[in-house]
LUMDOGU-7945 format. One record per residue (C-alpha): x, z, y. Coordinates in pm, whole numbers, plus 32768, in hexadecimal, padded with zeros to 4 digits. Layout:
XZY...
//
This chain:
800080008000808A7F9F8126803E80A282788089800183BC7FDC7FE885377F6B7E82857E80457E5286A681747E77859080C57D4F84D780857C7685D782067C94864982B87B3985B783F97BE58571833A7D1384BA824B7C13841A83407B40837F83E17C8D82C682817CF2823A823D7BAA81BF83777B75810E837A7D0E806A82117CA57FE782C67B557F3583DF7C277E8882F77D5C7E5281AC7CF67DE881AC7B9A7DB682727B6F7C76818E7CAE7BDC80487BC77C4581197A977B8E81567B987A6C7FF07BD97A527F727A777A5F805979E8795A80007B1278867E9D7AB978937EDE7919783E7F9F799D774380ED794577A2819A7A66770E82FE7AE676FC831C7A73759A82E878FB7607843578FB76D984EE79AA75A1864C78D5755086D478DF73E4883778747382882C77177331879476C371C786EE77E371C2856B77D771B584CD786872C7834D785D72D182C778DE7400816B798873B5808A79F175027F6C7AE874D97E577ABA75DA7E287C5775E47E337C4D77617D3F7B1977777C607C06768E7C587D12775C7C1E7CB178947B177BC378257A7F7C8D775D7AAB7DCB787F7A187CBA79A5790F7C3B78C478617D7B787A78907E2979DB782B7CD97A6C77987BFC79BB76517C487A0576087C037B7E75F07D1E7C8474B97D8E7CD574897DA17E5A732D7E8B7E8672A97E517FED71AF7F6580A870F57F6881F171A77FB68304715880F683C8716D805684FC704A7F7C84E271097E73859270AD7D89845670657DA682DB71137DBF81D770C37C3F815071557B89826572A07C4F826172BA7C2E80E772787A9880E473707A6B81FC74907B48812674347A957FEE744C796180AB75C979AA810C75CD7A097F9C753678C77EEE760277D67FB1774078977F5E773578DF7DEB770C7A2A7DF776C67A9B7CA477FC798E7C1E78D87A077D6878BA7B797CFB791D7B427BA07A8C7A737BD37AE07B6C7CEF7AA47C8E7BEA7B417BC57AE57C887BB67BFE7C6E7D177C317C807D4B7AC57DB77C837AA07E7D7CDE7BA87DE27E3D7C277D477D937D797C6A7C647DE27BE77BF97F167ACE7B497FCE7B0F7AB4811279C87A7681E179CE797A830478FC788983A578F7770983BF78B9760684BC772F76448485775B77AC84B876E777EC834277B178FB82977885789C817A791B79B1806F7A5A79357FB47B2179F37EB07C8E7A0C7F247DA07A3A7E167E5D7B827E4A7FCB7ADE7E2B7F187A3A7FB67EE67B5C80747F647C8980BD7E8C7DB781347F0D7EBA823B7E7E800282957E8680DC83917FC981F283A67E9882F883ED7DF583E883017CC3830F82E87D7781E1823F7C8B80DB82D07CD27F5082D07D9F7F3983F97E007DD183C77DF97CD182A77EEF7B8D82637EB67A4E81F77FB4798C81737FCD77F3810F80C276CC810E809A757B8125818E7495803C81C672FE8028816572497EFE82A672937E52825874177E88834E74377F8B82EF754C80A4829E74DE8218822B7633829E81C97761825C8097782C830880127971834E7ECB79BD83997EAD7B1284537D437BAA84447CD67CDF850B7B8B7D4485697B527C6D86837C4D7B5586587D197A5E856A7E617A0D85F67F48791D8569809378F3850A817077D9845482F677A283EA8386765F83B584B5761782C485E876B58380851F77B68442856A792083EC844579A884C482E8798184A18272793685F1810C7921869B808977C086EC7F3977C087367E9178AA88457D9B79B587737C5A793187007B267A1386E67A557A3F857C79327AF1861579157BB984F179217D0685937A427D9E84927B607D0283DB7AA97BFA82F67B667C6081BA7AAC7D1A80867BA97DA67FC77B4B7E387E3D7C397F1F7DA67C357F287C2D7C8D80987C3B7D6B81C57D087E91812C7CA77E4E7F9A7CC17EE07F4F7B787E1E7E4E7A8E7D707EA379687E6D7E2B787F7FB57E5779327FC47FCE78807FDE7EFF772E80C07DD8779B81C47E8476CE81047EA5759A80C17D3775BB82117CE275AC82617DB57468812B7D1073CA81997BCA741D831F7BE373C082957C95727A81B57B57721F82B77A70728183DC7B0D71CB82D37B33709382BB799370B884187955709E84617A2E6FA3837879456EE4842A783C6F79859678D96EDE84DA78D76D9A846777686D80859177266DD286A277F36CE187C677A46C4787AE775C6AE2890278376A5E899277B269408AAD78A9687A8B9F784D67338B3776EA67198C1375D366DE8C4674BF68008B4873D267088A3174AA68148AF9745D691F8AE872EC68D089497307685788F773C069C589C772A96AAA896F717569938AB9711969A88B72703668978CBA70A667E78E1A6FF167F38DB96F2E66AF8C716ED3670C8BA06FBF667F8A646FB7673F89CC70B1666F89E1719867BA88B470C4687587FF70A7671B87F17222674787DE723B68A286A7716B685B8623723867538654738E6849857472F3694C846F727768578433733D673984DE74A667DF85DD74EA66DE8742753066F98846755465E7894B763865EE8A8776B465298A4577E864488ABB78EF65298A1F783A6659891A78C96735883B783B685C876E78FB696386EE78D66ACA87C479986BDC86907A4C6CB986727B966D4E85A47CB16CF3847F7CEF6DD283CD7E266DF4827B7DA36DED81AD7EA76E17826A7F906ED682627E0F6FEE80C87E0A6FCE80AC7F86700C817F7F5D714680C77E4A71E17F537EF971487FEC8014723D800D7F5F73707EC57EAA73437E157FA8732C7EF1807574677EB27F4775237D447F5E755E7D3680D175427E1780E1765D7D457FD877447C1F806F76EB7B617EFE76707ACE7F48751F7B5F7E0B73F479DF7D8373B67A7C7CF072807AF47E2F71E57A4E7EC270BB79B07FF3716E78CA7EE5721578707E6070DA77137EA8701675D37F1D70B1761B801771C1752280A572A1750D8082740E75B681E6744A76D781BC735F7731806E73FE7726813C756B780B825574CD79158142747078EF808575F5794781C6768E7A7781B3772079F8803B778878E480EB781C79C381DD78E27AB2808E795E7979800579C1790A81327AA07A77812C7B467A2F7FD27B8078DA7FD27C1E7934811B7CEC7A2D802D7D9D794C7F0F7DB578527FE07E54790380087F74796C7E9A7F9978317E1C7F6877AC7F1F807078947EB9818978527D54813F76C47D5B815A77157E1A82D877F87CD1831A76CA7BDB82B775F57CA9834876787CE984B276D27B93849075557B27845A74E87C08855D75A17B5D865075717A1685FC73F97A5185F473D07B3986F1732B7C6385E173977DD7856D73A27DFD842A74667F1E836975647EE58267753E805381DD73C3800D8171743D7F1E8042748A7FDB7F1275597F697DE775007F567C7376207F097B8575967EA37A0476877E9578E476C57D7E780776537E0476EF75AD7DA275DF749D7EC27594733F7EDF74DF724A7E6E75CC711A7F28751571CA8065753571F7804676A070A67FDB76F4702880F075DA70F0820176E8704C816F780E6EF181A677866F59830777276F808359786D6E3182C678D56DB9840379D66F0284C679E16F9383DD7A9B6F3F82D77BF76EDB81527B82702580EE7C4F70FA81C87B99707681537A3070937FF67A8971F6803A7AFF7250808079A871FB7F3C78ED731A7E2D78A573417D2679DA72B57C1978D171637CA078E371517D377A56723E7C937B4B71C57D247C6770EE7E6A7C6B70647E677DBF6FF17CFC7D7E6F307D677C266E857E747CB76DCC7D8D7DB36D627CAF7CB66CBD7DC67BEB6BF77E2C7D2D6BD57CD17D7D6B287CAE7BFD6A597E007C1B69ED7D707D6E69827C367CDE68F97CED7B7067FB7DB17C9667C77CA17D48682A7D467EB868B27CAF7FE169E67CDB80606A137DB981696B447DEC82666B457F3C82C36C277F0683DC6AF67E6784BB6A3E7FB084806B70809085196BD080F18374
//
């Protein structure tokens, strides 16, 4: 985490050293990460002596995990629960189809998912909001390896300033310049270096976002910004040379030496095919007959056997059954394929074994919370502006639903248990997003049917002063 005052990081001279301490600190750990999770492993830049074999066996655990982390915090889109707002200024409809709007034309639900699945693999992601030359809000996932997030030197921590950082190269990949994009709450400012320039320096004069704060959401994975699978890199590693040096052991084996002891040079000459001083070709006749028929003749005392070393086989399998199993104990993602998952388990022994899933998951949407927060009071001070209302941010609530596969009878059996213990809002609340998507929603279609069923006009209370 880097703690500085934004005058430091507009400064060119200061600048220039934050950028480059960001490329040798964090940079190649975000690289790390992302090669880790395309499954570009240590193993496949492992060197052997020459003639060696030297099979180079990648395990996609880190893929795995974060997919499998992302997919059930995540895959299920975030519910966004609009109520009316106190101040009467306007209801609660209006405000929710303009957010939605800003939503729909952004990808939400898909844009939430790959910057969880970022935060995953390298402990952060980002969202940079900004507007167009229509004045229509865009949302765009930023990779973290692009910008580099600075708080304040003060007690509170806040997002003093954030930067953005891109290149432009030829067609041959060679650079022309490099940019930095400063963003505070009121302004961008720019900054570029060309080939030869040591400095970055400013070259544009400040441009306004109208945003009203700095228009960067960041997401922390957790405390300590470390991906869900860098604890385990390690133990990928092991698995992989393990595999790997299990292949070519193999390999050693297919290809042993056939050792051949107190025979006479008439093997010699049946091995190579070769004929005698005199003649004698009765070497290829039995070189011919070793290839075909699999027999070799030796002398009485002679003895033939294949030169290969002795492998501890099980005590190899054990080793790498360890680390499997360490592996995903250690990230906390349950192995769906493992025999504990097998045969007919009921819905509460399948929860017991996603616990410490579950528990990433809460980590996860604690942080997202709070992201997802300060970016509905960006779109929303935004809107107000723009059309000239005054709406609240804080009156949207969040509802995060599990990827889970579950028994739908036995939820909706709950939900009718509690039929008089509990409010209509708060039963409907607890069935799956597949059956109620949006609870406010449902509950004016069932008055709208028991309206209908007693065959009552509608009446808006609001002309009557209720």
């Amino acid at each position: 985490m880097y703690k500085f005052s934004k005058e430091q990081v507009l400064d060119p001279a200061f600048l220039t050293k934050l950028i480059r301490r960001f490329q040798s600190e964090q940079v190649p750990r975000f690289q790390k990460c992302e090669e880790y999770y395309r499954v570009q492993t240590q193993v496949m830049r492992r060197t052997m002596t020459d003639g060696k074999p030297n099979n180079k066996l990648a395990h996609g655990f880190c893929r795995y995990i974060t997919n499998m982390a992302t997919s059930y915090f995540a895959g299920k889109p975030i519910r966004y629960l609009f109520t009316d707002d106190e101040s009467g200024d306007l209801t609660a409809a209006e405000y929710k189809d303009a957010v939605l709007d800003v939503f729909q034309d952004n990808y939400i639900d898909s844009l939430n998912f790959e910057v969880s699945k970022e935060a995953s693999k390298k402990g952060i992601g980002f969202y940079l909001i900004f507007s167009n030359e229509f004045s229509d809000l865009r949302l765009k996932k930023l990779d973290a390896e692009t910008l580099i997030p600075v708080y304040s030197p003060s007690l509170d921590e806040f997002l003093e300033a954030a930067v953005r950082i891109w290149s432009e190269h030829d067609i041959d990949d060679k650079l022309l310049m490099e940019y930095a994009d400063v963003y505070d709450d009121t302004y961008i400012h720019h900054f570029k270096r060309g080939e030869g320039d040591f400095n970055y320096e400013e070259y544009r004069v400040p441009e306004p976002h109208y945003l009203g704060d700095i228009p960067v959401i960041i997401v922390w994975n957790n405390e300590e910004q470390l991906g869900d699978y860098e604890p385990v890199i390690t133990l990928n590693d092991a698995y992989d040379n393990a595999q790997s040096d299990t292949a070519n052991d193999m390999d050693y084996f297919t290809d042993a030496y056939l050792c051949i002891t107190g025979a006479s040079s008439m093997v010699e000459d049946a091995l190579t095919g070769d004929e005698d001083d005199d003649g004698d070709d009765s070497g290829r006749r039995a070189a011919v007959n070793l290839r075909k028929n699999r027999l070799l003749f030796l002398d009485e005392h002679g003895q033939a056997q294949w030169l290969t070393k002795n492998v501890n086989d099980a005590a190899n399998e054990n080793y790498k059954d360890r680390l499997y199993k360490d592996i995903f104990f250690l990230s906390q993602v349950p192995a769906l394929t493992d025999e504990s998952f097998s045969g007919n388990l009921s819905g509460i022994a399948i929860k017991y074994k996603m616990t410490g899933l579950e528990e990433l998951a809460i980590m996860k949407e604690n942080r997202m919370r709070s992201a997802q927060k300060k970016m509905l009071r960006i779109i929303t001070d935004f809107l107000n502006t723009k059309m000239n209302k005054a709406w609240d941010a804080d009156t949207v609530e969040q509802k995060y639903d599990r990827n889970f596969v579950e028994n739908i009878s036995d939820v909706i059996t709950d939900v009718k248990n509690l039929e008089g213990v509990v409010a209509r809002e708060t039963q409907m609340d607890m069935l799956p997003y597949s059956i109620v998507p949006d609870t406010t929603a449902e509950l004016e279609r069932q008055k709208q049917e028991t309206r209908d069923a007693e065959r009552l006009p509608k009446v808006d209370l609001s002309s009557i002063g209720m």
